[in-house]
C-alpha positions as CSV (number, residue, x, y, z in Angstrom):
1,X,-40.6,7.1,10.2
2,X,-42.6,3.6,9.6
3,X,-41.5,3.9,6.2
4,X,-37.8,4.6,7.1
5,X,-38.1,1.9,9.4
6,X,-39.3,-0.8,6.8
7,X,-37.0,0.2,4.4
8,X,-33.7,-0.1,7.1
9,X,-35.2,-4.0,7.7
10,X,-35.5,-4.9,4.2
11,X,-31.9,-5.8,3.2
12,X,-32.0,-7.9,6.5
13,X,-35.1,-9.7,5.8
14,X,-33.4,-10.6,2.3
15,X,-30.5,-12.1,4.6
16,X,-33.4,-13.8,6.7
17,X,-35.2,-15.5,3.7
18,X,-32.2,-16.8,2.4
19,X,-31.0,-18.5,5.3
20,X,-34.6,-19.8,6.0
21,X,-33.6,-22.0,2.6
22,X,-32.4,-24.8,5.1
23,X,-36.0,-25.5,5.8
24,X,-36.8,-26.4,2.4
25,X,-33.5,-27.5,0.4
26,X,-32.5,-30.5,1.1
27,X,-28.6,-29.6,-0.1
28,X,-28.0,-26.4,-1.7
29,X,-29.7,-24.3,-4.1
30,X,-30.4,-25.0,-7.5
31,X,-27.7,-24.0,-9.3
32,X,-29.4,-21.7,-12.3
33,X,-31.7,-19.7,-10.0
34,X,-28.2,-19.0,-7.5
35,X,-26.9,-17.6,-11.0
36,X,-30.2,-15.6,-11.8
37,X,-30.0,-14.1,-8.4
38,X,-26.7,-13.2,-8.2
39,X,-26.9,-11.9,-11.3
40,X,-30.0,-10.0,-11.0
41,X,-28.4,-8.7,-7.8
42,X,-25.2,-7.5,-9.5
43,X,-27.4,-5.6,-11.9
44,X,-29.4,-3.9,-9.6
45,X,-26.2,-2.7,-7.4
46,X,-24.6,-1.3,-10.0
47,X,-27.9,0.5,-11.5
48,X,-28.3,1.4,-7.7
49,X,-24.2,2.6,-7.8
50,X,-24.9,5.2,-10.7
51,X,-28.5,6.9,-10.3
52,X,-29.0,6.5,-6.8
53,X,-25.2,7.2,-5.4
54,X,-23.0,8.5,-7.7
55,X,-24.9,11.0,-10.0
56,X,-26.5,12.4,-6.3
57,X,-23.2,12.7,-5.0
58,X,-22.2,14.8,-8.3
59,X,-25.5,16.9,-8.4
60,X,-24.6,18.2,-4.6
61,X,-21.4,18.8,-5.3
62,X,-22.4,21.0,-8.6
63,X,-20.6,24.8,-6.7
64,X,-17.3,22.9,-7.7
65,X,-18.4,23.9,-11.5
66,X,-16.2,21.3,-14.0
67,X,-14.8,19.5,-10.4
68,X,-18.1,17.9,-9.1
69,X,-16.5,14.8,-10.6
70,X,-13.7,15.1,-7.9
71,X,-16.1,14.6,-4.4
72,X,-17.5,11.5,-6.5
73,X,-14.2,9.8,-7.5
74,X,-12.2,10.3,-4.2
75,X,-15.3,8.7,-2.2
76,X,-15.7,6.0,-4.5
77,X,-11.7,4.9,-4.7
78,X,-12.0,5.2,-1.2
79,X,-14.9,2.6,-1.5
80,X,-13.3,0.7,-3.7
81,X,-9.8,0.8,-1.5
82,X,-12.1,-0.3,2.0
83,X,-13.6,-3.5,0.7
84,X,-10.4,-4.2,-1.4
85,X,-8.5,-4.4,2.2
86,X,-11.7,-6.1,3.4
87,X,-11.1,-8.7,0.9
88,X,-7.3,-9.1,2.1
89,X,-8.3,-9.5,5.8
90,X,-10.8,-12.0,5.0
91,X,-11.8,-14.7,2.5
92,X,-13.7,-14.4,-0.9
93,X,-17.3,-15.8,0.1
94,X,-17.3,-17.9,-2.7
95,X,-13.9,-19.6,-2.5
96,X,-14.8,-20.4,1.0
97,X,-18.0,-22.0,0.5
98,X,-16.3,-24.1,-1.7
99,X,-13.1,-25.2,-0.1
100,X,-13.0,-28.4,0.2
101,X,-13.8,-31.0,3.3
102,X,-11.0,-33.3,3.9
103,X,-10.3,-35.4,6.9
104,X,-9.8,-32.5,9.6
105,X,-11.0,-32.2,13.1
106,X,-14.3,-30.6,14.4
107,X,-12.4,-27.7,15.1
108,X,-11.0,-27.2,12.2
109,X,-14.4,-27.3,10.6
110,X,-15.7,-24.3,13.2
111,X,-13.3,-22.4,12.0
112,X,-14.2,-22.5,8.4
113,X,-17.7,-21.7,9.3
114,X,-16.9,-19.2,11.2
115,X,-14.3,-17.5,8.9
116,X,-17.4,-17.9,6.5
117,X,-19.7,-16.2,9.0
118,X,-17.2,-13.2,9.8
119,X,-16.4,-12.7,6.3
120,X,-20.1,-12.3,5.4
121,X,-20.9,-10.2,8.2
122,X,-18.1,-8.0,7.7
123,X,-19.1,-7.8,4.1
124,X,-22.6,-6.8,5.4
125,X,-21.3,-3.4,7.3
126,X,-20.8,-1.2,4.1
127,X,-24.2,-2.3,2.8
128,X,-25.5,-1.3,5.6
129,X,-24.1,2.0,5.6
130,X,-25.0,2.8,1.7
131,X,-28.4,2.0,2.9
132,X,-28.0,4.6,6.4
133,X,-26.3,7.3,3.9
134,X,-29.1,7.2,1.5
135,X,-31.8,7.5,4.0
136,X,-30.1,10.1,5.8
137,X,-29.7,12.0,2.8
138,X,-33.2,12.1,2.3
139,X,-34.0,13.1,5.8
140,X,-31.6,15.6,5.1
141,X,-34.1,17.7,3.1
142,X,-32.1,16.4,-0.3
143,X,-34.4,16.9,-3.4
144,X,-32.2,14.8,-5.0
145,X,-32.6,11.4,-3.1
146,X,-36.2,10.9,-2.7
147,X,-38.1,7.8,-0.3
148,X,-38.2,5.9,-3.4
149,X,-34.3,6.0,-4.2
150,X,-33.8,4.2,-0.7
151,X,-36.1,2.0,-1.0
152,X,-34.9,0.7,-4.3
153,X,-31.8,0.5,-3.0
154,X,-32.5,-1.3,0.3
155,X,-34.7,-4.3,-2.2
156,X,-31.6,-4.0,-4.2
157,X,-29.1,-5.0,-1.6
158,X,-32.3,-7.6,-0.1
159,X,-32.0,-9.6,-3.0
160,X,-27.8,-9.9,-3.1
161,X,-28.6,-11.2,1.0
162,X,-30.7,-13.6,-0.3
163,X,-27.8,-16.1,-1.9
164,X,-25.8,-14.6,0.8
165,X,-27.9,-15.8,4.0
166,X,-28.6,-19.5,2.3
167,X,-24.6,-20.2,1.3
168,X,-24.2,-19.5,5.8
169,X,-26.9,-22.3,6.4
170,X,-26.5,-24.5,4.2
171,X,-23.0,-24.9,4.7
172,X,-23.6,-25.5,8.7
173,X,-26.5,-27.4,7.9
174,X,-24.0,-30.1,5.7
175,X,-22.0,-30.1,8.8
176,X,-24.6,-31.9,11.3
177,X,-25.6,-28.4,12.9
178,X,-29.5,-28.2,13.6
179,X,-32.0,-26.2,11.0
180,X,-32.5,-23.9,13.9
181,X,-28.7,-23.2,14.2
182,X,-27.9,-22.6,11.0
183,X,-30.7,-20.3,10.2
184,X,-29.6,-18.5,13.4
185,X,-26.2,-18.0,12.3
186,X,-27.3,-16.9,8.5
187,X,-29.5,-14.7,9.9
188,X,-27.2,-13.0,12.5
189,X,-24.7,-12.3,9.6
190,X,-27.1,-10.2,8.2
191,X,-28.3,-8.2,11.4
192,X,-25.4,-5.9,11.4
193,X,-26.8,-4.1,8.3
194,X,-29.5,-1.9,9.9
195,X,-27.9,-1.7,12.9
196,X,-24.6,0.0,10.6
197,X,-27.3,2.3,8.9
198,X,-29.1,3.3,12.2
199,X,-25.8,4.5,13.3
200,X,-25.0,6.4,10.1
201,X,-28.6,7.9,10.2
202,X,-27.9,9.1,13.6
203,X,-24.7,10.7,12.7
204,X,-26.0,12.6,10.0
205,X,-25.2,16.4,11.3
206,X,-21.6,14.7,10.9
207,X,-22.1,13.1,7.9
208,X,-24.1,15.7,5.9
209,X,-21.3,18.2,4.6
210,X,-19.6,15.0,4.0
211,X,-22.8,13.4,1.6
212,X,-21.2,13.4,-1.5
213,X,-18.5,11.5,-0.3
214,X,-20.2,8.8,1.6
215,X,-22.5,8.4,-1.0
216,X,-19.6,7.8,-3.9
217,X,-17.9,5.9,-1.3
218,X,-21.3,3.2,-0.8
219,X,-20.8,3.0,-4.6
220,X,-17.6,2.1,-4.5
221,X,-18.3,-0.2,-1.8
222,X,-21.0,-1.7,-3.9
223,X,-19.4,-2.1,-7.2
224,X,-16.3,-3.8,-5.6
225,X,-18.5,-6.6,-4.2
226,X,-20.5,-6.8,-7.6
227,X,-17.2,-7.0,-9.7
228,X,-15.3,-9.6,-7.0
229,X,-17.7,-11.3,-5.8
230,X,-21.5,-11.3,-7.3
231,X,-19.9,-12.1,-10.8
232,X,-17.2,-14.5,-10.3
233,X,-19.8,-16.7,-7.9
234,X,-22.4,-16.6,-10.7
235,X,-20.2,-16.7,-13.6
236,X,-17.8,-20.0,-12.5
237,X,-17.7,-23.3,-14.6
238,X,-18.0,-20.1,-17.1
239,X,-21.5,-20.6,-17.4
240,X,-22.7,-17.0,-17.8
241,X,-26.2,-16.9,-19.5
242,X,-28.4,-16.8,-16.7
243,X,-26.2,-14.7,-15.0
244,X,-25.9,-11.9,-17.7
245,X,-30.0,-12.3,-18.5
246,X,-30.4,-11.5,-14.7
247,X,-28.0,-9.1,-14.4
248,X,-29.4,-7.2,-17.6
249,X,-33.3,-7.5,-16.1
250,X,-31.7,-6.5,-12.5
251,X,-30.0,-3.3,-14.3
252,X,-33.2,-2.4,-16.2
253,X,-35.5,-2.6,-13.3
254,X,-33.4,-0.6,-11.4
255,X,-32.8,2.6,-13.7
256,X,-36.8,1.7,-14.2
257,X,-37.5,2.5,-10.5
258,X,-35.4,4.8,-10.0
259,X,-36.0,7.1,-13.0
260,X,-39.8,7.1,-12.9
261,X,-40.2,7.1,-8.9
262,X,-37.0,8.8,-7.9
């Protein structure tokens, strides 16, 4: 339990860390190691997306014969489907970090933060569940899903927060709000993602002839923020090469981790 526990709070402490970046930057962070981050991030998600989600969610579906694919592919268009009406409901993070200023009234200015903060936050739930699903497939009993799957996946999604919980603070910090405030508000966004996978743990006699499903479907989930948002944040100006060398070491490490301690 301490180590399930640990492993729920990780992703949030990655959220924490990040926004704790208004203590020590002055403005925002430096530009090539956002870039290596989200990059490594991207790499580890999707690394995270194949051995520890999708191939699982395949290998318990294997009494469908030549149609284990089909469990796999519905949950992860399904994933792919949520976060894509996510994404219509709410802004892309990185095109509202960096929409412009402008004359405009305080109010005007709240509301930009806090369409920031929602869309994060909202963004934050499905992580939060790939992180319940996985750990509740291991309590499960599932040989295929072992403590160290989860917790490679919860540091996985820790180290996407990071970027994540500093572009909430900084942001509010710009706009006159006090270093306390703004790492209260990046830290908040982040504390809906073990609360999400407590919930899903706690539904797992629900969720457990379902597993296959909710695990493609936390792939999905993953891989759409990778492709919309990861990449295209640590790819603009198209200045990719510290992106694709972090991506490539985040991808390695991953299957690493997960092959030899999985």
């Amino acid at each position: 339990m301490t180590m399930i526990f640990i492993g729920l709070l990780i992703p949030f402490l990655g959220t924490t860390l990040g926004s704790s970046c208004v203590f020590f930057m002055k403005h925002t962070m430096n530009d090539n190691v956002q870039r290596l981050l989200l990059g490594f991030a991207g790499g580890v998600m999707i690394a995270a997306g194949v051995w520890s989600l999708l191939i699982p969610a395949m290998e318990m579906a294997d009494g469908l014969g030549r149609l284990r694919f089909l469990p796999a592919i519905t949950g992860f268009a399904f994933g792919v489907a949520f976060l894509f009406i996510l994404d219509r409901i709410t802004p892309h993070l990185h095109a509202t970090a960096e929409k412009p200023e402008g004359p405009e009234s305080g109010i005007k200015k709240f509301s930009r933060t806090m369409m920031l903060f929602f869309a994060v936050t909202l963004h934050n739930i499905p992580e939060g569940m790939a992180v319940g699903i996985v750990f509740a497939s291991h309590l499960s009993g599932s040989a295929l899903i072992s403590s160290a799957d989860a917790l490679a996946l919860a540091i996985g999604i820790a180290i996407q927060n990071f970027p994540e919980g500093a572009i909430i603070s900084m942001p509010l910090r710009q706009e006159g709000n006090g270093k306390a405030k703004s790492f209260l508000y990046g830290t908040l966004s982040g504390a809906v993602e073990p609360v999400a996978a407590i919930v899903t743990i706690l539904l797992t006699s629900f969720v457990l002839p379902f597993m296959p499903y909710f695990l493609a479907f936390a792939a999905g989930a993953m891989v759409y923020v990778v492709i919309e948002e990861l990449i295209p944040e640590a790819t603009k100006n198209e200045q990719s090469d510290v992106c694709t060398i972090g991506f490539s070491i985040g991808f390695a490490l991953m299957m690493v981790l997960d092959v030899a301690l999985g």
